[in-house]
C-alpha positions as CSV (number, residue, x, y, z in Angstrom):
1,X,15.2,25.7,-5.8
2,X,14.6,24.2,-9.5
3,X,11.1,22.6,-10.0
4,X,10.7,21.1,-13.4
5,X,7.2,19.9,-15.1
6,X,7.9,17.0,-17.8
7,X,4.7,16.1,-20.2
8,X,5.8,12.7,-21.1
9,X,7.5,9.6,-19.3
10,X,10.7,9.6,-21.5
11,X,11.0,13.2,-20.9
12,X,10.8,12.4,-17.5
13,X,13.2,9.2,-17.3
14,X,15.5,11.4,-19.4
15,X,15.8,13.9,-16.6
16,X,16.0,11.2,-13.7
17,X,19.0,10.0,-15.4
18,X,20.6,13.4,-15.7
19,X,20.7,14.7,-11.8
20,X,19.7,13.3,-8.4
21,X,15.9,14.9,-8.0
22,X,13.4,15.0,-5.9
23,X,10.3,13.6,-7.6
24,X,7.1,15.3,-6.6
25,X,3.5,13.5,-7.3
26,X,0.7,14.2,-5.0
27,X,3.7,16.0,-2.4
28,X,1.8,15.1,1.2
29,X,4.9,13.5,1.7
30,X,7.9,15.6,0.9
31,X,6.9,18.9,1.6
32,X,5.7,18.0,5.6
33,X,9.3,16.3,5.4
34,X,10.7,19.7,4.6
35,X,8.8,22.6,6.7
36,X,11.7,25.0,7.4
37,X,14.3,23.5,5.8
38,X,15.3,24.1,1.8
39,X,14.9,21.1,-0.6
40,X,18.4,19.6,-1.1
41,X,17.6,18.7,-4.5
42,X,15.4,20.6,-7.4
43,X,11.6,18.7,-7.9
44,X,10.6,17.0,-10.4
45,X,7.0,17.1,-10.5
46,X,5.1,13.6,-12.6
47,X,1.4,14.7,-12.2
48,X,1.1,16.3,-15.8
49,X,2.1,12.7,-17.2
50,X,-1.5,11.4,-18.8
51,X,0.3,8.3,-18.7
52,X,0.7,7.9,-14.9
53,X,-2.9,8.9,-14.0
54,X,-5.5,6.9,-13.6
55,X,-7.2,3.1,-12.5
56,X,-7.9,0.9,-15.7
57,X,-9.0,-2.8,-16.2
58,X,-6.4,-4.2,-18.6
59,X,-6.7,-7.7,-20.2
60,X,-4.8,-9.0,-17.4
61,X,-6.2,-7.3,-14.1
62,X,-6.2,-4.0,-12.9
63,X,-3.6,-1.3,-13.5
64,X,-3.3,1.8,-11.0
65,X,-1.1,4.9,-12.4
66,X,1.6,6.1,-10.2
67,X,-0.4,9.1,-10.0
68,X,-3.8,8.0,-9.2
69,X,-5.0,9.3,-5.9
70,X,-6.6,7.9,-3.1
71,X,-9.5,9.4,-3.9
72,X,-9.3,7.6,-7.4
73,X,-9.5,4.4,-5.5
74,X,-12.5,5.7,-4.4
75,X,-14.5,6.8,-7.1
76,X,-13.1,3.9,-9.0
77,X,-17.0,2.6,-9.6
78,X,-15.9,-0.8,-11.4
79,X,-13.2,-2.7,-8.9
80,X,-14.9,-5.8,-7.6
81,X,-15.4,-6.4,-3.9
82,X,-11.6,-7.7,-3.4
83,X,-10.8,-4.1,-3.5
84,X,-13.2,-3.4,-1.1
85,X,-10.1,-3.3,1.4
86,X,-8.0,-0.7,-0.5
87,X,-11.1,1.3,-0.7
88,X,-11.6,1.0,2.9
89,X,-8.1,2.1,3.4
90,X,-8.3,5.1,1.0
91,X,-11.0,6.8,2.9
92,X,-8.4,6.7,5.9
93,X,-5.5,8.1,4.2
94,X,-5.9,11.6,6.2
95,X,-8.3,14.0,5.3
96,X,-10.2,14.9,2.4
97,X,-7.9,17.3,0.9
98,X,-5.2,15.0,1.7
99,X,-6.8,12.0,-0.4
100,X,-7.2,14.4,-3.5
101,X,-3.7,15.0,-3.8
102,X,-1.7,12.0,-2.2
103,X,-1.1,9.3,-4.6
104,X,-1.0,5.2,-3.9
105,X,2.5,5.1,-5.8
106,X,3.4,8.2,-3.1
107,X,2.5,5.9,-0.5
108,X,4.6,3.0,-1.3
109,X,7.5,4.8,-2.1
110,X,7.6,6.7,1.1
111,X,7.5,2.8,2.6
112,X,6.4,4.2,6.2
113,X,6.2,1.1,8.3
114,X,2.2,2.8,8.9
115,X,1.2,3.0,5.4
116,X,-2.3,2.7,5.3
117,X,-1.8,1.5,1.3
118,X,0.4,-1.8,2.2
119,X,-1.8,-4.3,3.8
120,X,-4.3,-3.9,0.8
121,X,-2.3,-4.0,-1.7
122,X,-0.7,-7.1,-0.8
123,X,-3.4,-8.9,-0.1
124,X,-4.0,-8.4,-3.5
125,X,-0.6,-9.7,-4.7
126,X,0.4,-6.5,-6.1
127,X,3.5,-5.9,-8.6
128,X,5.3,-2.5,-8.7
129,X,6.3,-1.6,-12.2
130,X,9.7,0.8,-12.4
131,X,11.6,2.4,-15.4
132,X,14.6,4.1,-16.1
133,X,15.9,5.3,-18.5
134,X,19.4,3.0,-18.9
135,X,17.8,-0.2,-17.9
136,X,14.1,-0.1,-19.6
137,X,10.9,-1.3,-17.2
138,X,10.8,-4.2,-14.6
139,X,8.3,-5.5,-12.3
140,X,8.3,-6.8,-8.8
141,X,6.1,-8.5,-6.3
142,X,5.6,-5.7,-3.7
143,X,6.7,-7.7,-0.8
144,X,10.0,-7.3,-3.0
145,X,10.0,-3.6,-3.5
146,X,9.9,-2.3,-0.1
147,X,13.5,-3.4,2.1
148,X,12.4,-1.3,5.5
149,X,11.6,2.2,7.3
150,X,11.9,4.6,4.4
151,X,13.6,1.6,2.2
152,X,12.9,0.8,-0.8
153,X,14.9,-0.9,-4.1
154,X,14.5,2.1,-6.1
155,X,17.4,3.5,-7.9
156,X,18.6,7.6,-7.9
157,X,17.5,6.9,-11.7
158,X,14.4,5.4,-11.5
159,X,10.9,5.7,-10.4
160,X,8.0,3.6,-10.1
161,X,5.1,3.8,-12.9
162,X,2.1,1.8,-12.0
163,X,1.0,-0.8,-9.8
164,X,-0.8,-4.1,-11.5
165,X,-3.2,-6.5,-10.0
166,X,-3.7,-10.1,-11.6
167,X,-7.2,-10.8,-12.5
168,X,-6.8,-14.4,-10.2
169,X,-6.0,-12.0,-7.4
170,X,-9.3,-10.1,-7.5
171,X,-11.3,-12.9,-6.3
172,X,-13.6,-12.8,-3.0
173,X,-14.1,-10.1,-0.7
174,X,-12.3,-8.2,1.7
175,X,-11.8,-5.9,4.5
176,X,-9.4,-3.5,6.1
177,X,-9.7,-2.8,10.0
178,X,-7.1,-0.3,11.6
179,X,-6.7,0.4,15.1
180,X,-5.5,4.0,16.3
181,X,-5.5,6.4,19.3
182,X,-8.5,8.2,18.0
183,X,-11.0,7.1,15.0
184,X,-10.2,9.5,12.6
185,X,-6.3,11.2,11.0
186,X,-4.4,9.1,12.9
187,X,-1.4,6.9,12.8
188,X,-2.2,3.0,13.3
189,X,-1.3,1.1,15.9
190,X,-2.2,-2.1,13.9
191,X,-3.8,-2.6,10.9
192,X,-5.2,-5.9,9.0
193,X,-6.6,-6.1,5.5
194,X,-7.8,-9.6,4.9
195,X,-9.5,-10.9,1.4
196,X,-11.3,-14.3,1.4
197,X,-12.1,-16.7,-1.7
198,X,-13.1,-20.0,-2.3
199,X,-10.2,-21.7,-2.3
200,X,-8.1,-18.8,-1.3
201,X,-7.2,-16.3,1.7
202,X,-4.9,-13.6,2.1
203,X,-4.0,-11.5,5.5
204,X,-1.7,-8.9,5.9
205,X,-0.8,-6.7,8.5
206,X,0.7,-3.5,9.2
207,X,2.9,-1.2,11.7
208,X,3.7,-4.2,13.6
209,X,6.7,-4.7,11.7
210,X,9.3,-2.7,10.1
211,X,7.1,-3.7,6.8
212,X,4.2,-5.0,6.8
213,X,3.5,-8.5,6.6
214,X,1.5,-11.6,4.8
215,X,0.5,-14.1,7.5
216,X,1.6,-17.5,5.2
217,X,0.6,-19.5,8.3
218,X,-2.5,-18.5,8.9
219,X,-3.7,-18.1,4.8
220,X,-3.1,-21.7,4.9
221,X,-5.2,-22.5,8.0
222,X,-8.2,-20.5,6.2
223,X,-8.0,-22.4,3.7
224,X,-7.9,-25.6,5.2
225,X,-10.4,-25.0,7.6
226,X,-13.0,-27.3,8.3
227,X,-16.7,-26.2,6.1
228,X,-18.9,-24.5,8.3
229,X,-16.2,-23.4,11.4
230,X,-16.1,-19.9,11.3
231,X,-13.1,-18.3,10.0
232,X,-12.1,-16.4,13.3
233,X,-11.7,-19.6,14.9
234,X,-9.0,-20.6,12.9
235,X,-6.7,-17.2,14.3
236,X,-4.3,-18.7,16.6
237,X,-1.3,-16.6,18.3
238,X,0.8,-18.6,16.7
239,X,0.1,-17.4,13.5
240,X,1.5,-14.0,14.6
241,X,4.7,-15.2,16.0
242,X,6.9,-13.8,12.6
243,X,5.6,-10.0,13.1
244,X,8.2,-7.8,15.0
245,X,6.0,-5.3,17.2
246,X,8.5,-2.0,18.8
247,X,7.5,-0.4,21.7
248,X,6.9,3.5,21.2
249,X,4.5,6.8,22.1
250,X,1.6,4.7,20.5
251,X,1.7,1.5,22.1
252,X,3.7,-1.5,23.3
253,X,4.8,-4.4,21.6
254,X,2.6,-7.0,23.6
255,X,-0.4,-4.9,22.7
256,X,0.5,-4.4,18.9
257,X,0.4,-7.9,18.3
258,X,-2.9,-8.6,20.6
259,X,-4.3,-5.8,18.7
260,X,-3.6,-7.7,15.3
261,X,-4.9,-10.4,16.1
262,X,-8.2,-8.8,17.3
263,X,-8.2,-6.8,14.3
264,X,-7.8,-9.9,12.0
265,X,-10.4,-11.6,13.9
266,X,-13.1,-8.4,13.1
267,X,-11.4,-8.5,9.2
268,X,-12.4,-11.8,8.7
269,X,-16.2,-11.4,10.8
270,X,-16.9,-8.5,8.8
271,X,-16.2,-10.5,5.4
272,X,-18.3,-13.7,6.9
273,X,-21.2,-11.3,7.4
């Protein structure tokens, strides 16, 4: 096994463009994905990057390095209360040790159909920035970036560098409400972030899909609701007919998606109050 420690990013795209690699961050991940088995490809390990680390305001939103942690996300003193939701999912990322080494980039590039990360994130209309070295930086919507179980659009070449939230995006409050066998270290069964503005909603859920979802039909029924009605009343089942529940070990189908919708329902009460 070859593990390799770049300083800078264009050492780093450099090397991504020179072999197939394994590229190592936070690593609560990969190396639970290989206990007893060799690596198949030498590591390339991004956490000594300055570049990559960190959560900073910039003059268009937020920018989170694709090697903050998830307990950066929680120390992060100056997000506004539309992050309130990531935070909330942070401090469920497993345990403590696990949130001071496994990164939000790590997260979303493992694209687990159970990634506590997802819901958040989109309900905060992330973008995924990527680089190589051939084809320079682009940016994507995250609803883009992430194809399936374990799927994403990134190339052998390429990794991802930060995520980016617009300002416009921050607005309002939120909440995150997951639903597992036990409270604590635990795969979800179903799990909702919602964020509510004036003017504005945003739900997402996730594991009751192969990714995780925005609920279009429902944003637009919070945001025409009537003043005054309380915004549960507006969650219909319809508006969960799109996600696509499996049966398995953790639950059934039927009861993933009753369990979103109960979930939403609590998101959007514990916003209200």
């Amino acid at each position: 096994m070859r593990l390799t420690r770049p300083k800078e990013l264009t050492e780093t795209l450099d090397l991504l463009a020179t072999r197939d690699w394994h590229v190592l961050a936070g690593g609560t991940d990969l190396f639970p994905a290989h206990v007893e088995r060799p690596f198949s490809r030498p590591l390339l390990d991004i956490s000594g990057i300055p570049d990559l680390r960190g959560v900073t305001r910039t003059d268009t939103g937020w920018r989170i390095g694709a090697t903050a942690t998830w307990t950066d996300i929680v120390r992060a003193d100056d997000l506004p209360p539309a992050f309130d939701a990531l935070k909330a999912a942070a401090r469920e990322v497993g345990s403590i040790q696990i949130q001071n080494a496994a990164t939000v980039a790590g997260n979303l590039c493992n694209a687990s159909p159970a990634a506590d990360g997802v819901p958040p994130l989109l309900i905060l209309d992330t973008v995924v920035e990527l680089a190589s070295a051939a084809r320079g930086h682009r940016t994507m919507p995250l609803q883009d970036f992430i194809q399936g179980n374990r799927q994403t659009v990134l190339q052998p070449d390429e990794m991802m560098v930060a995520l980016h939230i617009p300002a416009a995006s921050a607005a309002g409050r939120s909440s995150f409400v997951k639903l597992g066998s036990r409270r604590y270290l635990v795969i979800s069964i179903a799990m909702v972030a919602a964020r509510l503005a004036d003017g504005d909603a945003a739900v997402a859920v996730g594991s009751c899909s192969v990714v995780a979802r925005r609920l279009a039909s429902l944003e637009r029924a919070l945001i025409a609701r009537d003043t005054g009605e309380p915004w549960e009343k507006c969650v219909e089942p319809e508006h969960f007919a799109d996600l696509k529940p499996i049966d398995d070990v953790r639950a059934s189908a039927g009861y993933r998606r009753d369990a979103a919708r109960t979930c939403t329902i609590r998101a959007l009460a514990e916003i209200a109050s």
